[in-house]
C-alpha positions as CSV (number, residue, x, y, z in Angstrom):
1,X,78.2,117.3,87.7
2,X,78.0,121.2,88.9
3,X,79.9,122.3,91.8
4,X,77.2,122.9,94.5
5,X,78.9,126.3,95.6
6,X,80.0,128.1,92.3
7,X,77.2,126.7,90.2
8,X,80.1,125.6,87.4
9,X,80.5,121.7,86.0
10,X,83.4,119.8,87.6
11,X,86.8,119.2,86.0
12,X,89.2,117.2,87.0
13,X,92.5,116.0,85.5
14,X,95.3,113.7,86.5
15,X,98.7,113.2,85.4
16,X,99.2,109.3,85.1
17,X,102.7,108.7,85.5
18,X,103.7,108.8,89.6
19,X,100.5,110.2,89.9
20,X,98.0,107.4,89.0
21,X,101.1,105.1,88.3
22,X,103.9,104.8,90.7
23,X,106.2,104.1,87.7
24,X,106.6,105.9,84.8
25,X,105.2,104.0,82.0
26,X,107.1,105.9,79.2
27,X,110.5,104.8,80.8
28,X,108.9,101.1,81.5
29,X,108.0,100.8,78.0
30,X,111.3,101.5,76.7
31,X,112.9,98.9,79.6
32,X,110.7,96.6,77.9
33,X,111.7,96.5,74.4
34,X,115.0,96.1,75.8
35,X,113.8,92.9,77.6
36,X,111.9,91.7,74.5
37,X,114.5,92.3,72.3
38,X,113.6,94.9,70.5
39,X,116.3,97.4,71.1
40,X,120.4,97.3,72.1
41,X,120.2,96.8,75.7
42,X,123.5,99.3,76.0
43,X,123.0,101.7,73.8
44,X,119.3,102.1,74.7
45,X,119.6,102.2,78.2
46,X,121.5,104.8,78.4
47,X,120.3,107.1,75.9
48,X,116.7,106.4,77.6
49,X,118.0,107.5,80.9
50,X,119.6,110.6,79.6
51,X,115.9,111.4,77.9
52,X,114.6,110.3,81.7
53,X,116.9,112.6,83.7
54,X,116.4,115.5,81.1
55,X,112.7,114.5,81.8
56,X,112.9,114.9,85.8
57,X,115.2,118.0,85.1
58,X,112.5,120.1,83.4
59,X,115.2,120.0,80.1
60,X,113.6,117.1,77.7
61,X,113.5,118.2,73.8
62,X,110.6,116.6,73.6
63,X,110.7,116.0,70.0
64,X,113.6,114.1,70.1
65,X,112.7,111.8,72.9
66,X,109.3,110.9,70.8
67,X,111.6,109.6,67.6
68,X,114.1,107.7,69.6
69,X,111.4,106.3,71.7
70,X,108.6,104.9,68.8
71,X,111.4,103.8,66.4
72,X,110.9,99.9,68.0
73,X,107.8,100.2,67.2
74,X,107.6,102.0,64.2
75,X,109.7,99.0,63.1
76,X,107.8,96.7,63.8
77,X,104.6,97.9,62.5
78,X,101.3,97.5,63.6
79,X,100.3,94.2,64.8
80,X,103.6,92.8,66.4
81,X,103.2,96.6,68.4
82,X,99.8,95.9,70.0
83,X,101.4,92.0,70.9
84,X,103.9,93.4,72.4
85,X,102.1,96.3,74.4
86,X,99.2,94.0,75.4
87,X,102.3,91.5,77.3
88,X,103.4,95.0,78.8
89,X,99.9,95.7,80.3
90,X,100.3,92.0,81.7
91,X,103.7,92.1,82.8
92,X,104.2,95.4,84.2
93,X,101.0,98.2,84.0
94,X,98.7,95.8,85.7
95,X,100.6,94.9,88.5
96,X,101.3,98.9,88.9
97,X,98.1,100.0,89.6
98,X,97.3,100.1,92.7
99,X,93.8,100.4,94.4
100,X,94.4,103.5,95.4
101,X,94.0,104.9,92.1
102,X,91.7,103.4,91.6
103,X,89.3,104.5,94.1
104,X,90.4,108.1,93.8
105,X,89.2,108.4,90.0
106,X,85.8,106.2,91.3
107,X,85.1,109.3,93.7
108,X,85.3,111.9,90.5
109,X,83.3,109.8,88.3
110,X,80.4,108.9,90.8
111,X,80.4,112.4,91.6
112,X,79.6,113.3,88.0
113,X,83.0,114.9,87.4
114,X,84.3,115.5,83.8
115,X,87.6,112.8,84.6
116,X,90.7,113.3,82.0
117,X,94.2,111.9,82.2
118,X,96.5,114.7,80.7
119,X,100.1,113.2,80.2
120,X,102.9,113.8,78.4
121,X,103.8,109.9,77.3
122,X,102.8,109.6,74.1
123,X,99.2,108.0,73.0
124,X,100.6,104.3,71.8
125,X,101.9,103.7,75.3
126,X,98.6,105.7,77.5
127,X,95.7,104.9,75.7
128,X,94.9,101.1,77.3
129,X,96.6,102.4,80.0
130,X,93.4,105.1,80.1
131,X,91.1,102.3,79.1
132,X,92.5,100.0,82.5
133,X,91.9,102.7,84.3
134,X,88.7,103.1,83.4
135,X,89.2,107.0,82.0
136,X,87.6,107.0,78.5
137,X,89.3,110.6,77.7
138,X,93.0,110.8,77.1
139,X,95.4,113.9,76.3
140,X,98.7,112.3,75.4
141,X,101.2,113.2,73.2
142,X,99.3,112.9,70.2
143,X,101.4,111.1,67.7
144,X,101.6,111.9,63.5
145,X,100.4,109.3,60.9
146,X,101.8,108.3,57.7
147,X,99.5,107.7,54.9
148,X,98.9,104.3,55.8
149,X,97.7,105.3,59.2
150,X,101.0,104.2,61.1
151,X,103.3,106.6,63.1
152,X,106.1,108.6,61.7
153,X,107.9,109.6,64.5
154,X,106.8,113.3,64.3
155,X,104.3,115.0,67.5
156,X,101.2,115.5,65.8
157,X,99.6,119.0,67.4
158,X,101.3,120.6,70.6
159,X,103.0,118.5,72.7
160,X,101.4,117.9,76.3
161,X,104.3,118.9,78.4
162,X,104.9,121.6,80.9
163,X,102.6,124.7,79.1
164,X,101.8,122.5,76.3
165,X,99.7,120.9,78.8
166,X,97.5,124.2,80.0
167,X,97.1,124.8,76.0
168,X,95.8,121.5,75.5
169,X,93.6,121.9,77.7
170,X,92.6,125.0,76.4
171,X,92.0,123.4,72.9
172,X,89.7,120.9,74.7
173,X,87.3,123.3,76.3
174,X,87.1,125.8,73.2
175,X,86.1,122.7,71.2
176,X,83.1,122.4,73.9
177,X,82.6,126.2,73.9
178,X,84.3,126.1,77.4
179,X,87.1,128.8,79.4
180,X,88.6,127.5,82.6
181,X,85.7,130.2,83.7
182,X,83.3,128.2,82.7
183,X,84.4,125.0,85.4
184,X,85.5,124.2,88.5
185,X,88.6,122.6,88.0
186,X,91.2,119.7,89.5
187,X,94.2,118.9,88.7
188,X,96.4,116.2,90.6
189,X,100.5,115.6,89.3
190,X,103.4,114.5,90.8
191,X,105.8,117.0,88.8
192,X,107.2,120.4,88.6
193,X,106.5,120.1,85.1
194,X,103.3,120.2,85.8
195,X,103.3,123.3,88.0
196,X,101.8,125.4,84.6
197,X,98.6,123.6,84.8
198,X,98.7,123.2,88.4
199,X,98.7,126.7,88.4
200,X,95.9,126.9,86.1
201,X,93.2,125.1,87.7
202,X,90.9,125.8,91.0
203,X,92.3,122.9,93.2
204,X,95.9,121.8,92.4
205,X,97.1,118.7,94.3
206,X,100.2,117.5,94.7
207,X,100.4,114.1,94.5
208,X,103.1,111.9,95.6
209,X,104.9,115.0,95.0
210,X,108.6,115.2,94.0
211,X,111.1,117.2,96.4
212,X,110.7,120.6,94.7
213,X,106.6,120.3,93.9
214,X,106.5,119.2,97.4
215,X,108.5,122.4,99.0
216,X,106.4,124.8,96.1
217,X,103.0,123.2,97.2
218,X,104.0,123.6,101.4
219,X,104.4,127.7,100.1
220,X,101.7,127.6,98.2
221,X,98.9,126.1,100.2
222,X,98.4,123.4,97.8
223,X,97.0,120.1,98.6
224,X,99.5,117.5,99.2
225,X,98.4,113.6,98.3
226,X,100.2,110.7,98.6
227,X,98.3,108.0,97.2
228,X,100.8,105.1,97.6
229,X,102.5,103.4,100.8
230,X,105.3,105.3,101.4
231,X,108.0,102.5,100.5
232,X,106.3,101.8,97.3
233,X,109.7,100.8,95.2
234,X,108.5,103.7,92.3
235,X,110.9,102.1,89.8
236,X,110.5,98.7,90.7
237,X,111.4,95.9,87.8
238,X,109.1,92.8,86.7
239,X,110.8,89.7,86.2
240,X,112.1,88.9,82.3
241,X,109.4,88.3,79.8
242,X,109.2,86.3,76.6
243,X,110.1,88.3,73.1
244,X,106.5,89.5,72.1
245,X,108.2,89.4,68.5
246,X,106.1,87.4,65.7
């Protein structure tokens, strides 16, 4: 729908993990292939937190983190992958999402707003993530396909992270014939990684913001959002679950 003062259609993007999540689904995922038995629960662990911290710290090689975190389910191939991701949705998305959200992508999408998720977890783990959310267009870290249509490891395209996210974008609306001119745009994230596209848009808003986007939005005059109770256990665990495994 078009913006009622500036005449220009409405934008509006979210971040999905701790922004539309209050876990981060990437990191969950790989818990979970630990639990399933899919991966050395030592050795995984802690490589997976040293790709997390690097994460929170701004310093993930992004490229790296993608090879180590789809070789599970590269592995497995295709269908023991979606039986395992759809017990994951059951187990530990579902219970995550809180109304909240919810409700706060229904007031974009009955407004008419253009509604995107922009993350930088990669597509096997968003996309029915997007699709419970009820957000039919996903940027994720798009993911490289062998010949036989299953993934290689590799980052197909430009990575959305920190500016790879404001380029993405970019790609998006030149393939509708768009500039960020040509909208009035929204953008809600939890990260300082984010603070590239944040900067971008018309309306950045902080949401459940981490210590340092919360101090840069306070200077900034951003919009600060916290969607969740305050409390909400942000790295909470499910209970075991049964090897999704054929």
């Amino acid at each position: 729908m078009t913006d009622t003062q500036t005449n220009r259609p409405r934008l509006t993007l979210f971040d999905l993990d701790h922004t539309l999540l209050p876990i981060d689904s990437d990191y969950e995922w790989g818990e979970f292939t630990i639990r399933i038995g899919w991966n050395d629960p030592v050795e995984f662990a802690r490589r997976n937190d040293e790709f997390y911290a690097h994460y929170q710290a701004g310093t993930l090689d992004v490229h790296d983190y993608v090879r180590f975190a789809t070789e599970a389910v590269r592995q497995r191939g295709p269908e023991a992958a979606a039986a395992a991701h759809a017990q994951f949705m059951r187990e530990v998305i579902e219970p995550a999402i809180h109304p909240q959200a919810r409700d706060l992508l229904r007031q974009h999408q009955q407004a008419g707003d253009d509604v995107l998720i922009i993350t930088a977890t990669n597509e096997f783990v968003t996309r029915p993530i997007a699709k419970a959310l009820g957000v039919q267009q996903l940027l994720a870290m798009q993911l490289a396909r062998d010949a036989q249509g299953w993934y290689t490891g590799e980052i197909d395209g430009i990575p959305t992270m920190r500016e790879g996210k404001v380029r993405r974008m970019e790609q998006w609306l030149a393939e509708r014939r768009l500039s960020w001119a040509d909208v009035e745009s929204t953008f809600y994230s939890d990260s300082m990684n984010d603070v590239p596209l944040l900067e971008k848009v018309n309306h950045p808003v902080a949401t459940n913001p981490d210590a340092r986007l919360r101090v840069l939005a306070q200077e900034r005059g951003w919009r600060i959002l916290d969607l969740f109770p305050t409390g909400t256990n942000q790295n909470a665990q499910p209970a075991p679950v049964q090897d999704a495994a054929p």
